[in-house]
N, CA, C and O atoms as CSV, one atom per row, in Angstrom:
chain,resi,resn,atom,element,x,y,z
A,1,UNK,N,N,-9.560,41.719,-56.655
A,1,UNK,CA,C,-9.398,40.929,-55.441
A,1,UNK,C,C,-10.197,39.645,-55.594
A,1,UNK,O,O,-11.281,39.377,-56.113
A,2,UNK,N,N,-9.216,38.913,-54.917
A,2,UNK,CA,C,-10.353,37.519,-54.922
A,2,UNK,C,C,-11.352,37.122,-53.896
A,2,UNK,O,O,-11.212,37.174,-52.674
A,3,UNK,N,N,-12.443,36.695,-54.615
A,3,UNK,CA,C,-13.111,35.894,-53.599
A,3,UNK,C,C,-13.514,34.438,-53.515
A,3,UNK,O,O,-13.814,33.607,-54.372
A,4,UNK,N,N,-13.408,34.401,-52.024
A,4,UNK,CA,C,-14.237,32.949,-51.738
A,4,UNK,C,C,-15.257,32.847,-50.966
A,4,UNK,O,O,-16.117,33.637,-50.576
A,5,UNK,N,N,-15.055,31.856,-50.816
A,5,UNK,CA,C,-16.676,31.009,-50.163
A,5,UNK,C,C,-16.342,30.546,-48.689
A,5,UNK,O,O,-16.733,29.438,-48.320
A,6,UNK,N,N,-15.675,31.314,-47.894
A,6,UNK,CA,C,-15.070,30.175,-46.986
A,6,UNK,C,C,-16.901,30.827,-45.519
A,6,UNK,O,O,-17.357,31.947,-45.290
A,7,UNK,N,N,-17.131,30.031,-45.210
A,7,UNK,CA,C,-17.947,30.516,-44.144
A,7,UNK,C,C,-17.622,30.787,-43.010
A,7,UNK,O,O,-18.503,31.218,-42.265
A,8,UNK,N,N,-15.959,30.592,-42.388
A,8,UNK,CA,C,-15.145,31.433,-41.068
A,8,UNK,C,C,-13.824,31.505,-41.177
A,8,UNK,O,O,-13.207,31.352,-42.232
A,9,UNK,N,N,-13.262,31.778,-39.919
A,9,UNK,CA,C,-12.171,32.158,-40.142
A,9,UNK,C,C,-11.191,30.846,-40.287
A,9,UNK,O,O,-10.282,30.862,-41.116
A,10,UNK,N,N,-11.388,29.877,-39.564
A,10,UNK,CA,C,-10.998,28.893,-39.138
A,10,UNK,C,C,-10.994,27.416,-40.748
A,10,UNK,O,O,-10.064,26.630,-40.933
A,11,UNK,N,N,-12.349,27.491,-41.647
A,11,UNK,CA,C,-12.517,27.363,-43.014
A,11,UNK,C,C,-11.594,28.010,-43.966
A,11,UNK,O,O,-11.366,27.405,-45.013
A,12,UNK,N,N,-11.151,28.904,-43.802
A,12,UNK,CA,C,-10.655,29.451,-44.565
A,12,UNK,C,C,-8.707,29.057,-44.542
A,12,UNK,O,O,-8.008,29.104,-45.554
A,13,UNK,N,N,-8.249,28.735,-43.283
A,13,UNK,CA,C,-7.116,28.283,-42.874
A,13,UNK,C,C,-6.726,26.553,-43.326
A,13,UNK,O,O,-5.690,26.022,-43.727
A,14,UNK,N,N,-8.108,26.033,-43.034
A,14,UNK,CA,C,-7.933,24.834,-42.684
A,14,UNK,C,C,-9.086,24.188,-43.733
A,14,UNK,O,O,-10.258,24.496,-43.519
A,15,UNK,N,N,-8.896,23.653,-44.413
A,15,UNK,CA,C,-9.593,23.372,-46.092
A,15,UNK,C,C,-10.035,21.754,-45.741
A,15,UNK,O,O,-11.014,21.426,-46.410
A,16,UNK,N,N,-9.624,20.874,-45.008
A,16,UNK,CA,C,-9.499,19.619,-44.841
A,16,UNK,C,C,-10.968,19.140,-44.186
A,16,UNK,O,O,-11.587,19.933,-43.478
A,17,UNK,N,N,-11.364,18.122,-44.395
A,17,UNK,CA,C,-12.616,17.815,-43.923
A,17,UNK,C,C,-12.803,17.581,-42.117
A,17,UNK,O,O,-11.975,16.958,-41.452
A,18,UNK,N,N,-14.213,18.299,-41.469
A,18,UNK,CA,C,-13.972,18.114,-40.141
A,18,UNK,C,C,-13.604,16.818,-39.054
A,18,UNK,O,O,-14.067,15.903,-39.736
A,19,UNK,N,N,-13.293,16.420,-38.324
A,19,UNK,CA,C,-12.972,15.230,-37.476
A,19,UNK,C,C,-14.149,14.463,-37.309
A,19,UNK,O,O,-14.349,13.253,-37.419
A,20,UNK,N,N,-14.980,15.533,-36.985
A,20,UNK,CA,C,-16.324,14.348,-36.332
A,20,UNK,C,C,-16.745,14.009,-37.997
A,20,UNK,O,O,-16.542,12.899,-38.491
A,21,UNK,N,N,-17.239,14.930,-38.607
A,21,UNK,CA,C,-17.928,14.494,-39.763
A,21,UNK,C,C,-16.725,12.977,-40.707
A,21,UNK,O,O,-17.347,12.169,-41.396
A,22,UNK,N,N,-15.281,12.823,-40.606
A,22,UNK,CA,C,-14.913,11.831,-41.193
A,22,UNK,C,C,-15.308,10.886,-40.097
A,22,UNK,O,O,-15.833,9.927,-40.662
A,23,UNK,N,N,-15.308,10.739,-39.082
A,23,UNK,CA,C,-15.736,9.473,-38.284
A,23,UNK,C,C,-16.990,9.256,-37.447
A,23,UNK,O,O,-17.498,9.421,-36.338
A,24,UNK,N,N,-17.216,8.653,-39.012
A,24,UNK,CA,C,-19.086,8.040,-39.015
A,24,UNK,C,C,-19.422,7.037,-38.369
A,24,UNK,O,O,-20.582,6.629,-38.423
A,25,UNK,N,N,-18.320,6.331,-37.500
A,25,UNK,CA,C,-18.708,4.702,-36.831
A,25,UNK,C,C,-19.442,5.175,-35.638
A,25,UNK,O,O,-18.982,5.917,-34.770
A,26,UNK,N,N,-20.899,4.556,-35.694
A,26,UNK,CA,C,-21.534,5.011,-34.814
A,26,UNK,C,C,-21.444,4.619,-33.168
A,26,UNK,O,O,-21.962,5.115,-32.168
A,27,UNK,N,N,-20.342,3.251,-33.437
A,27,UNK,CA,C,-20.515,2.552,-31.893
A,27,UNK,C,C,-19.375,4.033,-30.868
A,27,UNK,O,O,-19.492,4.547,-29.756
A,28,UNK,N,N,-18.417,4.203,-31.977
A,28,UNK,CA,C,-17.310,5.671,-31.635
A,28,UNK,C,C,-18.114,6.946,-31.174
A,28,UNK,O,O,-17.803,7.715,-30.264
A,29,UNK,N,N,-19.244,7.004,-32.022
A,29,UNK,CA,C,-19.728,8.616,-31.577
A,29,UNK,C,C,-20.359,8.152,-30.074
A,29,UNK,O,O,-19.868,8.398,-28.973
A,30,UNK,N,N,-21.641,7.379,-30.383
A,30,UNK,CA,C,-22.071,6.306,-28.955
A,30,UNK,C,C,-21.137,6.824,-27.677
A,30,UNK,O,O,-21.540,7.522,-26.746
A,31,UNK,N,N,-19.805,6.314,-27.862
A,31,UNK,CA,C,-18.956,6.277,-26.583
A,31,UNK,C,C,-18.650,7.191,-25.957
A,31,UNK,O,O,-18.502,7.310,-24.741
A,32,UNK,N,N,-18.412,8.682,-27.690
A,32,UNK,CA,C,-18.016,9.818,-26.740
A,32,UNK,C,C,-19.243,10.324,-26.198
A,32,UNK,O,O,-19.211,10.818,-25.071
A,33,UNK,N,N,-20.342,10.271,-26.847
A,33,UNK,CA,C,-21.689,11.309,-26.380
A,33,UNK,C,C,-21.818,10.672,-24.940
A,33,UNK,O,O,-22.059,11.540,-24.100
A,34,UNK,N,N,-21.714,9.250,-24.366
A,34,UNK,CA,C,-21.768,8.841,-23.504
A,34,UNK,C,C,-20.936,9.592,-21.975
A,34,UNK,O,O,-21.329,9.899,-20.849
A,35,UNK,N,N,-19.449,9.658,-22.805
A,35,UNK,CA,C,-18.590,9.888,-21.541
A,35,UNK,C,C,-18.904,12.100,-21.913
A,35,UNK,O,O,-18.778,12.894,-20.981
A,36,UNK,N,N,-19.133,12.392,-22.802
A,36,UNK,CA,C,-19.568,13.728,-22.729
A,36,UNK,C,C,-21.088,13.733,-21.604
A,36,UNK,O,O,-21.047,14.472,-20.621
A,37,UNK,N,N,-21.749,13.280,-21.737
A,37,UNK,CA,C,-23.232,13.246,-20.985
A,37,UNK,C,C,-22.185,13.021,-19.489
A,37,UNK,O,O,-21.960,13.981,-18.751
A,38,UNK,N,N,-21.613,11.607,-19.203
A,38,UNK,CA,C,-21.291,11.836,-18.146
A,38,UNK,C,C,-20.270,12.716,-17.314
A,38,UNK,O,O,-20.172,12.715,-16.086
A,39,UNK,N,N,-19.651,13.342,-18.060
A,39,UNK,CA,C,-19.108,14.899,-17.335
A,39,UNK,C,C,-19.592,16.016,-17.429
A,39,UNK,O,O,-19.259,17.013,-16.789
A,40,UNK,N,N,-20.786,15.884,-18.605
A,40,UNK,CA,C,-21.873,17.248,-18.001
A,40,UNK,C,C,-22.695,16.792,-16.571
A,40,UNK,O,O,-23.324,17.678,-15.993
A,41,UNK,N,N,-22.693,16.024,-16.255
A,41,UNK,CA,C,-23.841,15.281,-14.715
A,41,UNK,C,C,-22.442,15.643,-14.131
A,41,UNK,O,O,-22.694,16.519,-13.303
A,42,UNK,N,N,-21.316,15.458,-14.133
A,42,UNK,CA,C,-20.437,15.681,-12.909
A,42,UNK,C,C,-20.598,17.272,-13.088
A,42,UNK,O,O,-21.562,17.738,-12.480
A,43,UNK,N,N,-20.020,17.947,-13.629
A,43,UNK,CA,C,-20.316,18.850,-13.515
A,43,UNK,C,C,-21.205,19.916,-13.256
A,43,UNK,O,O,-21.012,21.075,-12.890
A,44,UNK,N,N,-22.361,19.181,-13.562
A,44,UNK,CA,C,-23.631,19.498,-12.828
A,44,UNK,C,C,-23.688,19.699,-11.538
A,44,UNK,O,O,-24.047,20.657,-10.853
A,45,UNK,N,N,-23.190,18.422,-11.252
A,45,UNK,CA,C,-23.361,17.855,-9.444
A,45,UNK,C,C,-22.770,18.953,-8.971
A,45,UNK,O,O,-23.525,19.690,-8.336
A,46,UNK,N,N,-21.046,19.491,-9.134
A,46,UNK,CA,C,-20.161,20.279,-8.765
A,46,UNK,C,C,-21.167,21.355,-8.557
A,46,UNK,O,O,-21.782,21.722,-7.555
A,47,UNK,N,N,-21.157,21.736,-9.738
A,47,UNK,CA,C,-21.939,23.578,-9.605
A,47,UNK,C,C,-22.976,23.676,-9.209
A,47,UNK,O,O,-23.567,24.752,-9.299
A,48,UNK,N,N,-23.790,22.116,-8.394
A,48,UNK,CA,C,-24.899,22.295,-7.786
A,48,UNK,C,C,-24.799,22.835,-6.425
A,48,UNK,O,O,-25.325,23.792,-5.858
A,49,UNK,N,N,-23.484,21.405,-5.874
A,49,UNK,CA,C,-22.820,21.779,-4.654
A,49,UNK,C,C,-22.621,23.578,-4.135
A,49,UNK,O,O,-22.949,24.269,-3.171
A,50,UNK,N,N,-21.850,23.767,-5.500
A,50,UNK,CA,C,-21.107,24.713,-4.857
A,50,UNK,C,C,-21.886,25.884,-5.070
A,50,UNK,O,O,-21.319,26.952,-4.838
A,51,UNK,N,N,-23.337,25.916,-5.551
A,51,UNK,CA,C,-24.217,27.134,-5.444
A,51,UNK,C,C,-25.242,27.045,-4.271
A,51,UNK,O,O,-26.012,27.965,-3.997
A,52,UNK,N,N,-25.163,25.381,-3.332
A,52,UNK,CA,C,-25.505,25.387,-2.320
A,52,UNK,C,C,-24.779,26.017,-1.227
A,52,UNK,O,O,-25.224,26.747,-0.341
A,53,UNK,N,N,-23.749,25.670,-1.406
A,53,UNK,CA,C,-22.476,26.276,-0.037
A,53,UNK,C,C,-22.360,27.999,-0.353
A,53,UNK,O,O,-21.971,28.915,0.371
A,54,UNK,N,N,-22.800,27.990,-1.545
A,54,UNK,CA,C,-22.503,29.650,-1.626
A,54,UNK,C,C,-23.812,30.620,-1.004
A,54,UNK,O,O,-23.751,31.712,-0.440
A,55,UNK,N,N,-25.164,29.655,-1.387
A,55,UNK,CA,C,-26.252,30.214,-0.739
A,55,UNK,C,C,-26.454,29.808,1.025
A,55,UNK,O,O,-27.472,30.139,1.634
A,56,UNK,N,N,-25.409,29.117,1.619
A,56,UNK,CA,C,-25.448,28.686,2.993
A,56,UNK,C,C,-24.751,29.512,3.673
A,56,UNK,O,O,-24.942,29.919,4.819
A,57,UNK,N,N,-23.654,29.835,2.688
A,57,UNK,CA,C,-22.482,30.425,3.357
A,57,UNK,C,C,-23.092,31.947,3.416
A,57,UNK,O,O,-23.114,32.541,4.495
A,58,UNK,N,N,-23.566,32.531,2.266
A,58,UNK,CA,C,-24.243,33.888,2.532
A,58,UNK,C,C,-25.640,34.254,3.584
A,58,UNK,O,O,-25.956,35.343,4.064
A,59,UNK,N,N,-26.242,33.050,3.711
A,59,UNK,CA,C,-27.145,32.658,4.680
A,59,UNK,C,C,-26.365,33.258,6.107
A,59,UNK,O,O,-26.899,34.143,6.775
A,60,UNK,N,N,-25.336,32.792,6.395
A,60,UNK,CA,C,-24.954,32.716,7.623
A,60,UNK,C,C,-24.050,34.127,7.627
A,60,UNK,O,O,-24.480,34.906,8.477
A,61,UNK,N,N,-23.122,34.543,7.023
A,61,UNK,CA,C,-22.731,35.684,6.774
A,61,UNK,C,C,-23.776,37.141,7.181
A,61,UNK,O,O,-23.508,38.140,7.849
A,62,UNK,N,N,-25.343,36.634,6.275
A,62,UNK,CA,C,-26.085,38.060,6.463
A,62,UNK,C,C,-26.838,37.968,7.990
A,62,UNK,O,O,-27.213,38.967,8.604
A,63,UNK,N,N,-26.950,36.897,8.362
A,63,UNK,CA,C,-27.677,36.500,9.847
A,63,UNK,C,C,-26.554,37.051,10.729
A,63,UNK,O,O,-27.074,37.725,11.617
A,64,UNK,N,N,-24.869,37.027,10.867
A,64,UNK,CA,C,-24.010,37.306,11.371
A,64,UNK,C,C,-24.124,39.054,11.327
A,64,UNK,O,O,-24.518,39.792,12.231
A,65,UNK,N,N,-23.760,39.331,10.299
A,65,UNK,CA,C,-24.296,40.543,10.297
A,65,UNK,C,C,-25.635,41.357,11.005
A,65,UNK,O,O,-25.819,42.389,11.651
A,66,UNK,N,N,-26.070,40.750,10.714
A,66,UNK,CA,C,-28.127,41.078,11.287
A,66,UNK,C,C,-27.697,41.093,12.793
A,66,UNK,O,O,-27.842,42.165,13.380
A,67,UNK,N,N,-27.177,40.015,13.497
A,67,UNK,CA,C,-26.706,40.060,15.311
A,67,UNK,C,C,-25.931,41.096,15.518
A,67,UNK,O,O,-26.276,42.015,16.261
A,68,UNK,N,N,-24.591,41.062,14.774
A,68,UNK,CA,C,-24.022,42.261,15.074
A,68,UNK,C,C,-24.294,43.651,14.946
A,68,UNK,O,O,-23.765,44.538,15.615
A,69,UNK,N,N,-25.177,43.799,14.018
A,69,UNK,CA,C,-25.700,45.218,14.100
A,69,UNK,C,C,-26.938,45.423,15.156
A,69,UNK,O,O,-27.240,46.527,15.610
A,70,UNK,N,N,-27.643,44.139,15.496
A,70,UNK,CA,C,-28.770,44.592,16.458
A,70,UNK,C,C,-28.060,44.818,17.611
A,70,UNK,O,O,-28.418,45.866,18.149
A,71,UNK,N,N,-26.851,44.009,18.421
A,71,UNK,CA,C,-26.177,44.076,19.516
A,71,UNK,C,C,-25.474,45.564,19.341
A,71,UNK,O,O,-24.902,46.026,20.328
A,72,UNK,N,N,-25.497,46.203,18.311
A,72,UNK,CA,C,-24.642,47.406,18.589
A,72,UNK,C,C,-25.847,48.821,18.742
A,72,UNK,O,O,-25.666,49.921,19.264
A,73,UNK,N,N,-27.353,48.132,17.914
A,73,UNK,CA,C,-27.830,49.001,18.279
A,73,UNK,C,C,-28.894,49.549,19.697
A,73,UNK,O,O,-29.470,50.550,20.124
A,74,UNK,N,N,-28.639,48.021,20.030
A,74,UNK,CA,C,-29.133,47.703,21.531
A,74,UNK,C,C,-29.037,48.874,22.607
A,74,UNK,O,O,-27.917,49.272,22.926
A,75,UNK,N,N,-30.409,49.552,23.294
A,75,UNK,CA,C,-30.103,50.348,24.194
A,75,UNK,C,C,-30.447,49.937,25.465
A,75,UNK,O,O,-31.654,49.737,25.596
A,76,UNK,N,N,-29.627,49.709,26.646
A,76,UNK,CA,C,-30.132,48.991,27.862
A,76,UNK,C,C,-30.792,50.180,29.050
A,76,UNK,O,O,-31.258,49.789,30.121
């Protein structure tokens, strides 16, 4: 049987040199790391939002709960 050297699965299919590594122009990498940085901050922002509304929304949910069970256990 033969062997090689390939280090994955994906190396082993595809023999050709990687994308980023042929394009060395640095003003190109610059631009994407740029617009990559700026959709990790959006995305940031998003999943900041929405782990606020999720801790507001359960806020108010367990307080809702908390009334309704004291009003039911209420003895007059």
């Amino acid at each position: 049987m033969e062997t090689n050297n390939y280090t994955s699965w994906a190396d082993q299919w595809d023999d050709g040199p990687d994308p980023v590594a042929v394009g060395s122009n640095s003003k190109k990498s610059d631009k994407y790391k740029q617009k990559l940085g700026e959709g990790l901050g959006k995305t940031k922002a998003v999943a900041s939002t929405g782990v606020k509304k999720l801790r507001d929304g359960a806020s108010v949910g367990l307080h809702w709960i908390k009334t309704k069970y004291s009003k039911a256990t209420e003895k007059h």
